[in-house]
C-alpha positions in Angstrom: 64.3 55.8 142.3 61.2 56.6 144.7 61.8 57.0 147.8 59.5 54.2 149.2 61.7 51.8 146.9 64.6 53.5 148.5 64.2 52.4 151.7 62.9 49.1 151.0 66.2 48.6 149.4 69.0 46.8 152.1 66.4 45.5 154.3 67.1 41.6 153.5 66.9 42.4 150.3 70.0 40.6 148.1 72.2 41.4 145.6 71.4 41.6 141.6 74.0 39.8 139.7 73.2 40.2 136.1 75.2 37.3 134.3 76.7 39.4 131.1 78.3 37.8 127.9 77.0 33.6 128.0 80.1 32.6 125.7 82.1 34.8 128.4 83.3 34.0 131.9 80.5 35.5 133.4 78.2 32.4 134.2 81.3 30.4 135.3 82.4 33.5 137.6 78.6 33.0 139.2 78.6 29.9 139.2 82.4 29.6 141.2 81.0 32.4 143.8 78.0 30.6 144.4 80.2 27.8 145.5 82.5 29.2 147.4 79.8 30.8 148.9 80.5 29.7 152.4 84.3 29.8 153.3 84.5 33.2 150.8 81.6 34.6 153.2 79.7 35.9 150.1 76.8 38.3 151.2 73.3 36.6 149.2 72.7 37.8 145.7 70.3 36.4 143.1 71.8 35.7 139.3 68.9 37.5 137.1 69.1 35.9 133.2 68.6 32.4 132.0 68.3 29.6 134.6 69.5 26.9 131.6 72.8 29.1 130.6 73.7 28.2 134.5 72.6 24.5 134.4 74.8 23.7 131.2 77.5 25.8 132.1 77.5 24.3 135.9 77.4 20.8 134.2 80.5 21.5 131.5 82.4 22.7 134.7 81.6 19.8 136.9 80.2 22.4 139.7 77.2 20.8 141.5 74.5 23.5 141.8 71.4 23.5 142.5 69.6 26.7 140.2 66.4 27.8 141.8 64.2 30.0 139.7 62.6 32.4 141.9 61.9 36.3 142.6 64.6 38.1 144.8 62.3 38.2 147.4 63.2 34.3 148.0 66.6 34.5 147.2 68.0 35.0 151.0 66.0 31.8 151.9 67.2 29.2 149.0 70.9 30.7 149.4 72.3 28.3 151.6 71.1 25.0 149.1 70.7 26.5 145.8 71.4 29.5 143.4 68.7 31.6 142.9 68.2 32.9 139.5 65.7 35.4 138.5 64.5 34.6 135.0 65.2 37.5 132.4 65.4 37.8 128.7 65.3 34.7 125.9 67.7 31.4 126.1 71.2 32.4 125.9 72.8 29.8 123.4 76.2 30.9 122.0 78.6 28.2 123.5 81.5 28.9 125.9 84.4 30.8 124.2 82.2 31.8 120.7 80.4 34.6 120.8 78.0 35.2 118.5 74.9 37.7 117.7 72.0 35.1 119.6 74.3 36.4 122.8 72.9 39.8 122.5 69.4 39.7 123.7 70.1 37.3 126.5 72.7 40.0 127.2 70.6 43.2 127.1 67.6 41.7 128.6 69.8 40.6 132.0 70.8 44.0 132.6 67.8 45.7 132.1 65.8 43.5 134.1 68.7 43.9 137.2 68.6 47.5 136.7 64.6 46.9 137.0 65.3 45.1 140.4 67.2 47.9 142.1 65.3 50.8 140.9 62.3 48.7 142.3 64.1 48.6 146.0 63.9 44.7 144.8 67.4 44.3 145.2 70.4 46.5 147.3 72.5 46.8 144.3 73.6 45.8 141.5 76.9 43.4 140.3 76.8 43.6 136.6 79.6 40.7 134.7 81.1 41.9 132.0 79.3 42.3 128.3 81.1 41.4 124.6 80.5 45.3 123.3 80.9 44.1 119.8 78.0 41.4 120.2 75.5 44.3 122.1 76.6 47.1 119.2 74.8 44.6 116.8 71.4 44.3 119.2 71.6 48.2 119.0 72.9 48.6 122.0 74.0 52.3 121.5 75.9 52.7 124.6 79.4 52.7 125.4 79.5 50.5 128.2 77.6 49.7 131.2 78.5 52.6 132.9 76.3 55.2 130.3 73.6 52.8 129.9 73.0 53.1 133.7 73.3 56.9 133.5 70.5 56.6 131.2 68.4 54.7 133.0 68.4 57.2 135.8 67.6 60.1 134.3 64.4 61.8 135.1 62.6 64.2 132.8 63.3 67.8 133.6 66.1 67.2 135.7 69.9 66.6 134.9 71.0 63.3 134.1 73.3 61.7 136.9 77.0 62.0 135.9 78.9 58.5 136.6 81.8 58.4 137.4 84.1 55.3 137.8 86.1 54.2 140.3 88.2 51.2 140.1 88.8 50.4 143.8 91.0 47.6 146.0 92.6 47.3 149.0 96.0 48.8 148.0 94.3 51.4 145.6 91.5 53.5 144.3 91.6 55.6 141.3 89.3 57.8 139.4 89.8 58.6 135.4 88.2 61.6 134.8 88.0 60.7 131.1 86.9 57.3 130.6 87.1 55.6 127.0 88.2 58.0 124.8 91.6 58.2 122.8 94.3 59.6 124.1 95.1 62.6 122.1 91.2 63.8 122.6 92.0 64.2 126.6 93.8 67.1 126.4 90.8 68.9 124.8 88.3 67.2 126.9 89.6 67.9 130.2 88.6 70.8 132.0 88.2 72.4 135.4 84.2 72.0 135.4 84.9 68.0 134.8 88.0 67.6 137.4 85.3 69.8 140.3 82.3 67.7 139.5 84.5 64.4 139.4 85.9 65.2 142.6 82.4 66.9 144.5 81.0 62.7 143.4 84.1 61.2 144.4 84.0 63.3 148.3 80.6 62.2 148.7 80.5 58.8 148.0 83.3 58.1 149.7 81.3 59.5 152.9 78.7 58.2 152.2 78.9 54.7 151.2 82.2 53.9 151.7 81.9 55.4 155.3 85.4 57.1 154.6 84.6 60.4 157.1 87.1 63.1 155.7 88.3 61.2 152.3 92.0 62.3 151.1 92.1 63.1 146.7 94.9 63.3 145.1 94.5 64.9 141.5 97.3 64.2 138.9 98.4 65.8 136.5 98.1 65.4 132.9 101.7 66.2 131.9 104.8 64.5 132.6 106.4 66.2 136.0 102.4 67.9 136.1 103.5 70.3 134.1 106.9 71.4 135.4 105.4 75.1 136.1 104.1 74.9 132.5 107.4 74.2 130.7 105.6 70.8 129.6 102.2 72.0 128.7 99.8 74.4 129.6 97.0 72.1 131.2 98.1 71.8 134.5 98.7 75.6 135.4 95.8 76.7 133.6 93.1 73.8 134.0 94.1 71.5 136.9 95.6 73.4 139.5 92.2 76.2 139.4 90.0 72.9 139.3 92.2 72.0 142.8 91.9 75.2 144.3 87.9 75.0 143.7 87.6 71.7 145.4 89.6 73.2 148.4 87.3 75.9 148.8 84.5 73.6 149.2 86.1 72.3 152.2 87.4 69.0 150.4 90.6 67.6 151.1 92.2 68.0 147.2 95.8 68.0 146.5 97.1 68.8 142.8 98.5 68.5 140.3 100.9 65.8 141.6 103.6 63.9 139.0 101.9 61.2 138.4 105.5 58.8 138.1 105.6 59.1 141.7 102.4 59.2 143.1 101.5 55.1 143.4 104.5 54.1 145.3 103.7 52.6 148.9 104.6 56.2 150.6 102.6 58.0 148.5 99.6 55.9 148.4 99.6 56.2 152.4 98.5 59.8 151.9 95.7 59.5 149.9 92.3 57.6 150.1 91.7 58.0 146.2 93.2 59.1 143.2 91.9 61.3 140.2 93.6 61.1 136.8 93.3 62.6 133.6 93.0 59.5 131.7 92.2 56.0 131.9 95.9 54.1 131.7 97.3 56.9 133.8 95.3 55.6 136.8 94.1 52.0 135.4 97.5 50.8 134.8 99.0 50.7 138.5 96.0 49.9 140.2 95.7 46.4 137.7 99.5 46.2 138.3 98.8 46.2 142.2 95.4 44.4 142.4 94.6 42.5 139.0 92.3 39.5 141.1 91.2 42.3 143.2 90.2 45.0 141.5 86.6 46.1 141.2 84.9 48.6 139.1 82.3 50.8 141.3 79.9 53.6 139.5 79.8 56.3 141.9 77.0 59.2 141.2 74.2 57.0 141.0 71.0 56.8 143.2 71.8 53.1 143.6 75.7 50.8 144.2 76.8 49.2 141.1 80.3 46.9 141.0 81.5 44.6 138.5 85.0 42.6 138.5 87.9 44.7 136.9 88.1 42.7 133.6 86.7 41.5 130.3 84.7 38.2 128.9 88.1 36.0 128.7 86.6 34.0 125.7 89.5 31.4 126.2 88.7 31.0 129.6 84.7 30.1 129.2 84.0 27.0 130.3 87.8 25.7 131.1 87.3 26.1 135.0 90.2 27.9 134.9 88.5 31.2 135.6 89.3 32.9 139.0 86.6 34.1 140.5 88.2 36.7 142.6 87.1 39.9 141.7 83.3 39.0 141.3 83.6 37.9 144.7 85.5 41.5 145.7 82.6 42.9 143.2 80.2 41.5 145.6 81.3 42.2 149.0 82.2 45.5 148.2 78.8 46.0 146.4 77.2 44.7 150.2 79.4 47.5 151.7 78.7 50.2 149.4 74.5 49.2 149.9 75.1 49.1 154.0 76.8 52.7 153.6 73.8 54.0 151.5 71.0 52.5 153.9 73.3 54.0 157.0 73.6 57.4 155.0 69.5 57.3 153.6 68.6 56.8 157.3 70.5 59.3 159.1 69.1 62.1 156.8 65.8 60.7 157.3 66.4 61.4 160.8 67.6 65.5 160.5 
């Protein structure tokens, strides 16, 4: 992202809101925010994907909206009376709950185009709802998940590509999987003390940075039962995660590990720490959905611009019910507003030194 588009980024500029899976929850999610707008004090975003998905969907859920087709630049103005939705990608036909392969481009060509937005300084970040992989896969969409893609889409030619890293964050909790999607007997082989120092390096700096955290707290489990019990229960933690801990210390960042993880997410123990790095996805992902299900939302960190999304899939059997809750898109959206304050506060003061 250039630097002019950087700083034009936050300045009134609103939220990109791509709308995901049509036979999902997603358009109902947008829609339900967008009317709750008021009393859920919802900072301004601007849908980006097919204007007619939202009118049919508002009309099955018997939400009156207004959908305003316009370019973000308008969207803070039409807010108030109407949704603004930026027009991306072909119609988006599959009906609520039935996914099929039309979904796909609608799909692909929402995202890219809100990616587009922020990388342009059009927008101040980007709230992405969730995607059917198995639809996408078909479109040749050869990513794993958002979270890739948006790595890719970063990456400039002679340099390193950004490394994202995944927080899922809420009030009661924050948690970092240092492996991501992969099965579980590969992350005994994939972890390693270059991953845990880099993971944690991102983790300290966003948390400055856009979460405005000044001296952020990480506590690093460990990847055995008891971490390890001094090596009696596996290698890993002696020889991979404690080094990786000590490395992160010397840096001057506050790192403590490896902890057991069976008794690090009680009340007490979450007092001391401001964020959490595991080994693997359920070690982390499973207390922080058992604490914060409607609240959770998934953050990117490591990327030049804030991405959030709700913590949770398409709900087929939800689409188009009205029983959706549209909780963690709003969380996804205020934090998202947060995170892109942080960034501007962050962008300016170095502009300043």
């Amino acid at each position: 992202m250039d630097s002019l588009a950087s700083s034009r980024a936050g300045r009134g500029a609103p939220l990109a809101l791509s709308l995901g899976e049509p036979a999902g929850v997603g358009p109902d999610l947008v829609l339900m925010a967008w009317a709750a707008r008021r009393e859920a004090a919802l900072p301004v975003f601007c849908a980006v994907g097919d204007p007619e998905l939202l009118r049919a969907r508002a009309s099955v859920l018997g939400i009156e909206a207004s959908i305003a087709v316009c370019v973000p630049e308008e969207a803070r103005g039409l807010f108030d009376d109407a949704l603004p939705v930026h027009p991306a990608g072909p119609r988006a036909t599959a009906q609520p709950g039935l996914p099929d392969e039309t979904s796909a481009p609608a799909v692909i060509e929402s995202l890219a185009r809100a990616v587009d937005l922020v990388l342009e300084g059009r927008a101040a970040g980007l709230v992405t709802a969730p995607l059917a992989k198995s639809v996408v896969y078909g479109a040749g969409f050869t990513f794993p998940g958002h979270t890739e893609y948006l790595a890719a889409r970063c990456a400039v030619p002679g340099q390193d590509a950004p490394h994202p890293v995944m927080m899922i964050w809420s009030p009661e909790l924050a948690v970092v999987p240092a492996t991501i999607h992969v099965p579980l007997r590969d992350v005994a082989n994939l972890i390693s003390a270059d991953l845990i120092v880099k993971t944690g390096r991102i983790v300290d700096r966003d948390m400055r940075r856009r979460f405005g955290v000044a001296a952020p707290r990480l506590a690093v489990a460990g990847l055995n039962p008891h971490a390890g019990e001094g090596g009696s229960l596996g290698s890993e933690d002696e020889e991979i995660v404690r080094p990786a801990v000590a490395r992160l210390r010397s840096e001057g960042i506050d790192a403590r590990g490896p902890l057991p993880p069976d008794t690090l997410f009680h009340p007490d123990a979450r007092a001391t720490y401001d964020a959490v790095i595991g080994m693997y996805h359920d070690q982390v992902l499973a207390p922080v959905k058992a604490l914060a299900f409607h609240e959770g939302v998934n953050t990117t960190l490591g990327l030049p611009f804030v991405r959030t999304s709700p913590d949770h899939g398409t709900a087929f059997d939800l689409a188009g019910t009205g029983r959706a809750d549209p909780s963690s898109l709003m969380a996804a959206l205020r934090l998202a507003a947060h995170l892109a304050e942080g960034e501007t506060r962050a962008r300016a003061e170095r502009e300043r030194t």
